[in-house]
Structures are given as structure tokens and as C-alpha cells.
C-alpha positions as CSV (number, residue, x, y, z in Angstrom):
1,X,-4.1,39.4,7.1
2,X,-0.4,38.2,7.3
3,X,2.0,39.7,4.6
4,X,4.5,37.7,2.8
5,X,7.1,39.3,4.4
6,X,5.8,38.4,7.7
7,X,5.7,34.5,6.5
8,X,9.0,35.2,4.7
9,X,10.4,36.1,7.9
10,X,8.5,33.9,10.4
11,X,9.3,30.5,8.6
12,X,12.9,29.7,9.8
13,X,12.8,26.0,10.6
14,X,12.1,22.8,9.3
15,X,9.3,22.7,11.5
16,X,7.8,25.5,11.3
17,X,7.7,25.8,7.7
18,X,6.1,22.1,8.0
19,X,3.7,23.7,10.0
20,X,3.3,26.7,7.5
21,X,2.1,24.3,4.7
22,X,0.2,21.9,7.3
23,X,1.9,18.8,6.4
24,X,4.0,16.9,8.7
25,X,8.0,17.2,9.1
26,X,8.5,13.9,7.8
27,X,7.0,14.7,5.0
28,X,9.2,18.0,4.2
29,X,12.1,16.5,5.5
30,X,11.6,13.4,2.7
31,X,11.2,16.0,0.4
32,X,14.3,18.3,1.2
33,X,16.3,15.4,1.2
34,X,15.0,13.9,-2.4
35,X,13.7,10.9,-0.7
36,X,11.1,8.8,-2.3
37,X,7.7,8.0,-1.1
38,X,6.1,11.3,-1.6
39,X,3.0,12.2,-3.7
40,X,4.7,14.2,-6.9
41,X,1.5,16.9,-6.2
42,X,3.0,17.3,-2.4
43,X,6.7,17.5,-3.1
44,X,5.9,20.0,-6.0
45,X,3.7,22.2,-3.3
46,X,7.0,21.9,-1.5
47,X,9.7,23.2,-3.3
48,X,7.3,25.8,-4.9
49,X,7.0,27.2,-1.5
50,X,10.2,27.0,-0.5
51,X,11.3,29.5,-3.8
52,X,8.0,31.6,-3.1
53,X,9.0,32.4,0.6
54,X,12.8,32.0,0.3
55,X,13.1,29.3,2.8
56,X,16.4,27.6,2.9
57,X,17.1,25.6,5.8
58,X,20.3,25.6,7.7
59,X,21.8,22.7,6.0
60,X,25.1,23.1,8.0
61,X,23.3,22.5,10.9
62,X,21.5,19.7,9.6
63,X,25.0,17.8,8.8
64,X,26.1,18.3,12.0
65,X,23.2,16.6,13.5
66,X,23.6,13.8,11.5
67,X,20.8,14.7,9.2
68,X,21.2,15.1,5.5
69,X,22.0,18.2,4.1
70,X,20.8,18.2,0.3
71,X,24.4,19.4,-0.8
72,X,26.1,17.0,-3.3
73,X,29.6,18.0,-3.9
74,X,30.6,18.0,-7.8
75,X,34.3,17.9,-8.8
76,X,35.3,19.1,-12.4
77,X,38.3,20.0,-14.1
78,X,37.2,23.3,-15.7
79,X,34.1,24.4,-17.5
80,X,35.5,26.2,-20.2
81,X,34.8,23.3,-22.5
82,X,31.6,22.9,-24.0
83,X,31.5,19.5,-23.4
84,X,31.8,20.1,-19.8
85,X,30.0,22.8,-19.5
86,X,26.8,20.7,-20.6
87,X,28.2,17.9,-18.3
88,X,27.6,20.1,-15.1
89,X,24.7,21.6,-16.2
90,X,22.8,18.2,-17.2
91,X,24.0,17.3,-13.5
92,X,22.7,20.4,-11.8
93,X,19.3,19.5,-13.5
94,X,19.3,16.2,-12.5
95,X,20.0,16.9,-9.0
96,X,17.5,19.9,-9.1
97,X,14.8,17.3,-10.3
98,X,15.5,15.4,-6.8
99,X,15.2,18.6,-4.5
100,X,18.8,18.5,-4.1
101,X,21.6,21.5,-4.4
102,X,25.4,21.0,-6.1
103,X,28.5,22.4,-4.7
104,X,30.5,22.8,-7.8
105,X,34.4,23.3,-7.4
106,X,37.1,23.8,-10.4
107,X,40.6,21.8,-10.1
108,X,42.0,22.9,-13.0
109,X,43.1,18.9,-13.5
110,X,45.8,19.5,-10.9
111,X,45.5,16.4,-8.5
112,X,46.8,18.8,-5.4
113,X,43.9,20.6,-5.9
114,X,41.1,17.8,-6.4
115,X,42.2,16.2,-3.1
116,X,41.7,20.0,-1.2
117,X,38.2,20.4,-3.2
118,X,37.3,16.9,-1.2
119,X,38.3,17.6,1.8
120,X,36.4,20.9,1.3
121,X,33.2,18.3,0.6
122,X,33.7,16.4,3.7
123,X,33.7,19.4,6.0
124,X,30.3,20.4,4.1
125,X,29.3,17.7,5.4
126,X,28.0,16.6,1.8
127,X,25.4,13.5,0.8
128,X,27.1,12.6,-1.7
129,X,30.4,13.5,-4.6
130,X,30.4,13.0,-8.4
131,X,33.8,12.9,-9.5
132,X,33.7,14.4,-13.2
133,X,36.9,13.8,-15.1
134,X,39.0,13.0,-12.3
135,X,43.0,12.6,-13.0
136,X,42.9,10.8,-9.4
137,X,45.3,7.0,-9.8
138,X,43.2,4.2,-8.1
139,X,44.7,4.3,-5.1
140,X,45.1,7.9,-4.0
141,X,45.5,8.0,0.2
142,X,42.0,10.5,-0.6
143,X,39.9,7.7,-1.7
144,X,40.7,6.0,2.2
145,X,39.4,9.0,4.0
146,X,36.2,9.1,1.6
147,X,35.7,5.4,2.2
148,X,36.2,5.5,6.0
149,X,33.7,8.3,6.3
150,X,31.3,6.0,4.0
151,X,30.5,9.3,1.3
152,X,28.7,7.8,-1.5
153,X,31.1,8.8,-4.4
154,X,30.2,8.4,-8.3
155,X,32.9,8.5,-10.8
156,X,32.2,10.4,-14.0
157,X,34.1,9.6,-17.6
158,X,37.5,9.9,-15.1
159,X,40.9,9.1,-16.3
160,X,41.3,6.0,-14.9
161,X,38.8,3.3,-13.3
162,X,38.4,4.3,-9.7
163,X,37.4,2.3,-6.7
164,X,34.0,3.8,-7.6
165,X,30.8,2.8,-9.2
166,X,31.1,5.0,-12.0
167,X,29.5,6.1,-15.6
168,X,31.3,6.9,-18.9
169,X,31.0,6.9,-22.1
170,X,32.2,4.0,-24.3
171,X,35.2,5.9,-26.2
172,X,35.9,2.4,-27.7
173,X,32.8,2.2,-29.3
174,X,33.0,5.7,-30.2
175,X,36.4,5.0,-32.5
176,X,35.2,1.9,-33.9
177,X,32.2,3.8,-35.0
178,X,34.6,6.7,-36.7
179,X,36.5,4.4,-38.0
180,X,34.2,1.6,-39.9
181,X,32.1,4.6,-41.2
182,X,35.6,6.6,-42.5
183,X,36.3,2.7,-43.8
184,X,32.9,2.7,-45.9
185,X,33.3,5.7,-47.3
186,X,36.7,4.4,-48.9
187,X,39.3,4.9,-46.6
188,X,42.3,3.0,-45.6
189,X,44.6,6.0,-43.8
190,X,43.7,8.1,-41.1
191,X,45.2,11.1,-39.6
192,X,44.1,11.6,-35.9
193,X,44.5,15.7,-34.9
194,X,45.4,15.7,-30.9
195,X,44.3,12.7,-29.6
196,X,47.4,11.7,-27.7
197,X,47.5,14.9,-26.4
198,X,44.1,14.5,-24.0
199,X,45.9,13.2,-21.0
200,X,42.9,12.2,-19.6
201,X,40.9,10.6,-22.4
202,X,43.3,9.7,-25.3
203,X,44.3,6.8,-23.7
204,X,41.2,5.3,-24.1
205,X,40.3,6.6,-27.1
206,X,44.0,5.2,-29.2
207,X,42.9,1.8,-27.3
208,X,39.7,2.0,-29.4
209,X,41.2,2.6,-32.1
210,X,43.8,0.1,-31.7
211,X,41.1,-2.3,-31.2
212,X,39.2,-1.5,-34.2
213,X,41.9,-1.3,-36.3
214,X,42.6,-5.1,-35.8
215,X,39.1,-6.2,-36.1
216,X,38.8,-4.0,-39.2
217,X,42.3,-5.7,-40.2
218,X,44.6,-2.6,-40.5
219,X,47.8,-2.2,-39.8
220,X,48.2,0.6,-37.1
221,X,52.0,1.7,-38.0
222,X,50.9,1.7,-42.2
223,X,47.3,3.2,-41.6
224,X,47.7,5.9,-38.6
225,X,49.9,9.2,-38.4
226,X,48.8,10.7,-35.3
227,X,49.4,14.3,-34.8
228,X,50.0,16.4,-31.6
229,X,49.1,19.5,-29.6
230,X,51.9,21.2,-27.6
231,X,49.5,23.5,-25.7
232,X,46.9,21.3,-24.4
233,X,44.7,23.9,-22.6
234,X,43.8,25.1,-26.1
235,X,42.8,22.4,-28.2
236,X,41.0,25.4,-30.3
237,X,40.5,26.2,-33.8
238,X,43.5,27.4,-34.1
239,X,45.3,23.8,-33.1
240,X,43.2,22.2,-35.3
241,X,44.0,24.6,-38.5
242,X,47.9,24.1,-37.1
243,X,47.9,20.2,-36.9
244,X,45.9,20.2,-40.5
245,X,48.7,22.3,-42.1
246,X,51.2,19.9,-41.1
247,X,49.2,16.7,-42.3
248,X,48.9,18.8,-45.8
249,X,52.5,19.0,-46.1
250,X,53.1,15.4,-46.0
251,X,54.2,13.8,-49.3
252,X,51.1,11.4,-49.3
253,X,49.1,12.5,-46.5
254,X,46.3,10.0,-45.1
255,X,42.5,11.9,-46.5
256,X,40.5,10.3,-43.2
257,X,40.8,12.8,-40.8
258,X,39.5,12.0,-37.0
259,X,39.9,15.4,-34.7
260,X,40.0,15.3,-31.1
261,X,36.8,17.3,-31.0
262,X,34.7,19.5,-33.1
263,X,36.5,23.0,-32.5
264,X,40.1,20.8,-33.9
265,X,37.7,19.2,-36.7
266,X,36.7,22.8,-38.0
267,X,40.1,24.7,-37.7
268,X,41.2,21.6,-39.7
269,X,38.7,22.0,-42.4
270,X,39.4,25.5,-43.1
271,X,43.4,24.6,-43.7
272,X,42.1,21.8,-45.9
273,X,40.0,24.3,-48.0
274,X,42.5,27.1,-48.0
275,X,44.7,24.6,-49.3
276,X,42.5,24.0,-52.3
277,X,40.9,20.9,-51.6
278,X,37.5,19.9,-50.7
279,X,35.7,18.2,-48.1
280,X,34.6,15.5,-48.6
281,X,35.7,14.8,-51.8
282,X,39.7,15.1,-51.0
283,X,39.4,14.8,-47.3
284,X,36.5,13.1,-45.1
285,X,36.7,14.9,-41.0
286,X,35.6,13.3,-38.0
287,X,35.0,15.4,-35.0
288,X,33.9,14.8,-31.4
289,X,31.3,16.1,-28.6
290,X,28.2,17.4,-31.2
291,X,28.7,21.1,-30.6
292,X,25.9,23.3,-32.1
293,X,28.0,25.0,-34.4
294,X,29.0,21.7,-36.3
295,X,25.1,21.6,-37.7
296,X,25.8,25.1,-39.0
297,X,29.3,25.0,-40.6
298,X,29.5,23.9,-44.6
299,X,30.1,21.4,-45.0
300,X,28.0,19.9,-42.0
301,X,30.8,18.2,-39.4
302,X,30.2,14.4,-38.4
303,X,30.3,13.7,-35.3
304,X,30.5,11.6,-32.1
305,X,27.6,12.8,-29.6
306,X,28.1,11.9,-26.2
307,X,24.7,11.5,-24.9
308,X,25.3,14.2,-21.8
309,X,21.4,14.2,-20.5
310,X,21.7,10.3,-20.4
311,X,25.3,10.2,-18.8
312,X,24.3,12.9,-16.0
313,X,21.2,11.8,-15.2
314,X,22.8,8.4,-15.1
315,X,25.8,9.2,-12.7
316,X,23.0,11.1,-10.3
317,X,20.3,7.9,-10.1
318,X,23.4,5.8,-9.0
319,X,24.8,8.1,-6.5
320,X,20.6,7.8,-5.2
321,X,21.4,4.5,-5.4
322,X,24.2,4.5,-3.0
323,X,22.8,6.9,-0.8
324,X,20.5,3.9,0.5
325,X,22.7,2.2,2.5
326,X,24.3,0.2,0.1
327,X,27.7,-0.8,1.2
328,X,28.4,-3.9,-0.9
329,X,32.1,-3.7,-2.1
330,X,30.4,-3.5,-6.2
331,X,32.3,-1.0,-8.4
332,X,30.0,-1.0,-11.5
333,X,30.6,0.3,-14.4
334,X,27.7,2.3,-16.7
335,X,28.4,2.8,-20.0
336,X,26.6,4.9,-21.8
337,X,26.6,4.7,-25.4
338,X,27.8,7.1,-28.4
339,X,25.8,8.2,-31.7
340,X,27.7,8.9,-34.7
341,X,26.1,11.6,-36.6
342,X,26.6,11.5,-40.3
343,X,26.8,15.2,-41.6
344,X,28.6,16.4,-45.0
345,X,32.0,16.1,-44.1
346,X,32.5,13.1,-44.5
């Protein structure tokens, strides 16, 4: 009788483990690579194999055969957010789902480093990129090498629209949401805590508002007093109690306050009840991203969810997509589309 560790340590190849399982190498190869055209029963038997006997074949190899590798390089600014932190892992699960493995690299939002994390992709010989939050400018020299080397690249809520198909969500929508529910619940002036200070989202986010400002018929220099954060990397608690403190000492301060996200949003709300005033009789607060905690606090924070599963999965189906050869010059853009969820604070 064989031991595991004698399979474990006979199975090296592609081959041979096709020959392990009796199947053909086709069929594993389809399989490692996330191809379709499988039976689900097979490609399960598969990958449940491969974790039972440790198999992992020698992807670099692979790439430099001209074969695909599995790898998909993911680029990210940081992951000490949240609201990235459930970006990358709604990625990894997608791409796990396919049979396929994520190199994850951290750029800290410096554009220096994003171009070295994809040349580091390209030497990996990668199947693929997913550019999450990307401060990249349209036509960064990078994007010629990725192009010339035909690497399927998909664009993820970035800073600006890339020559990429890409998926984001529709910020736009988001702030008219915040804003015609703030509207119906009586108010006509809004505070927004550290909006302008997301250099790679408040842009879009102020155009939203802007927009739904005018189709709500509000004036944006009488309705809006936007308030910033001088230590962007934060964007805590903390900044969101500092920014509220300022907003209180105003003579007549606007009571519809829309926070750059729900950490801002709470720190806000305890200034606004250590300053004797409720919420949401006084003030009404907005946040952003659906964290756990805002269920939890009282009052309950209103939010903006972003839909994270939907957006990942999303970004991961079109990069399949591209991977089939497509090369039609088709930059698509996916939206996916925000929930506002009504909780007490408002």
C-alpha cells in the first residue's frame, strides 16, 4: 500500500499528477488555469486533491513556456482600511472560486511604487492585473509596456478613467442618494467632513454632489461648507470628532452632516452629543462604506454600502473575459450600484 507521503512526494508534474487522478492533462490543465468546459464534479476532485497532497505546480516554469500560470497580480494602495481590506478579500474569493491564486502588492498610493509593483507582475509572468484604486493619470508610459505585452488589465474604483475596462462604484449616485434622503428629512444645508481631502475619490464624489445639488435646485456656495482633513492617512475617529468641533462652532452651522466614511461619521457624532445636541433631532449624519460597527452604535449610522462581493466578483468575470483573446480596443465601464441604508441617525 502507497503512503500519502509517497504520493505527496511522487506527484511533481502536471502530468503526473494527471495521471495520479486518471484523468487526462487537458483536463487538469483547464482546471489549473480556471478555464471553462469542465464538469463542476471533476474540477472539484481537482483542486481537492491538489490541497490533500500539496501539489503546486511550478507556475514559473509554466510562464516561461508560454503556458498560463494561475497568478493574477492585484495592485492596492494599502489595506489598512476596511473598505479595502473587504475589497481584496472579496477578490481573493472570487479568484479562488476560478482555481486561480492572487499576488497581492501594497503601493502605499505612491505612483513610483505602483509602476515597480507592475513591472514586478510582468516578470511573474502574470495572466492577468486588477488595478484597485490606482492614482495612475491615463497616459502613464506603464500602461504602453502592459499594452504591448497584451496583459489583460482591469481597473478597480481608480482615480481616474484608465485605458482599461474597468468597474466602480457610481459615487454620483451615491451623493444624490445622501443628499435627496438628508433633503426629505428637512434639510437645506449640509456640512461634508473630509470629502475633499480623498485625493482619489472626492473628486468624484463633490461632482455628485454638485450634480445633485442642481437637479435638487440648491445653491452649492449657500447650501455646502465643506470641511477638511490635514492628515489624510487618518481619516479616523478622531478627524471626524475634530472636523465636527469646528462645524459646531460656526454661528449657524448647517444640521445635514455627510462624513467621508463611517469611522469620520461616528467621531462626528460623539462631538455633536458632547456638545449637547442630539442626533437626529439637532443633527442628521451620513456616513460611507457600511462598516459593522455602524449597526451597533446609538444611534444606528446611515450609510452608503458599496456592494464589495458584487464589485469584486464583477472586476474578476471581466478580467476572464479578457483573458479570451479579446483584443478589441472597448474600454467599458461597470458600474456597480450603491444602497443607502437608513439607520437612526438620520
Amino acid at each position: 500500500m502507497v503512503s500519502d507521503d509517497s504520493k505527496k512526494s511522487s506527484v511533481r508534474s502536471v502530468g503526473e499528477f494527471a495521471e495520479y487522478l486518471g484523468l487526462s492533462r487537458w483536463t487538469v490543465s483547464r482546471v489549473l488555469n480556471g478555464h471553462p468546459g469542465v464538469h463542476e464534479d471533476t474540477r472539484k476532485r481537482v483542486l481537492a486533491e491538489m490541497e490533500r497532497l500539496h501539489f503546486q505546480p511550478n507556475l514559473m516554469a509554466r510562464g516561461l513556456r508560454g503556458t498560463k500560470t494561475g497568478l493574477i497580480g492585484v495592485c492596492l494602495q494599502e489595506v489598512d482600511s476596511p473598505i479595502l481590506a473587504r475589497k481584496i478579500s472579496g477578490i481573493q474569493k472570487s479568484l479562488h472560486s476560478r482555481g486561480l491564486r492572487g499576488v497581492i502588492e501594497l503601493t502605499s498610493g505612491e505612483a513610483n511604487a505602483e509602476h515597480n509593483v507592475i513591472n514586478h507582475f510582468l516578470s511573474l509572468q502574470v495572466d492577468g492585473i486588477v488595478l484597485v484604486g490606482s492614482v495612475l493619470e491615463p497616459d502613464d508610459s506603464i500602461f504602453t509596456r502592459l499594452k504591448s505585452e497584451k496583459t489583460p488589465v482591469v481597473a478597480v474604483d481608480t482615480a481616474w478613467n484608465l485605458p482599461f475596462p474597468s468597474v466602480e462604484l457610481d459615487r454620483q449616485l451615491a451623493m444624490l442618494l445622501c443628499l435627496r434622503h438628508l433633503r426629505q428629512r428637512g434639510h437645506d444645508r449640509f456640512a461634508l467632513l473630509g470629502l475633499e481631502s480623498d485625493p482619489v475619490y472626492g473628486y468624484r464624489r463633490i461632482e455628485g454632489l454638485r450634480a445633485a445639488a442642481a437637479r435638487l435646485e440648491l445653491s452649492w456656495d449657500d447650501s455646502f461648507v465643506s470641511f477638511r482633513i490635514d492628515s489624510p492617512s487618518g481619516w479616523s475617529y478622531r478627524h471626524g470628532f475634530e472636523m465636527a468641533q469646528e462645524l459646531l462652532q460656526m454661528e449657524s452651522p448647517p444640521r445635514g452632516v455627510i462624513a467621508l466614511n463611517d469611522t469620520v461619521a461616528i467621531g462626528a457624532i460623539k462631538a455633536i452629543r458632547e456638545w449637547g445636541y442630539d442626533v437626529p433631532k439637532d443633527f442628521a449624519v451620513v456616513g460611507f462604506d457600511n462598516l459593522p460597527i455602524g449597526e451597533w452604535i446609538a444611534p444606528g449610522l446611515t450609510t452608503i454600502g458599496q456592494n464589495v462581493a458584487e464589485l469584486s466578483d464583477k472586476a474578476i468575470k471581466l478580467l476572464d473575459s479578457l483573458s479570451e483573446g479579446s483584443e478589441e480596443e472597448i474600454y467599458p465601464i461597470v458600474k456597480v450600484q450603491p444602497k443607502l441604508i437608513v439607520r437612526g441617525s438620520t
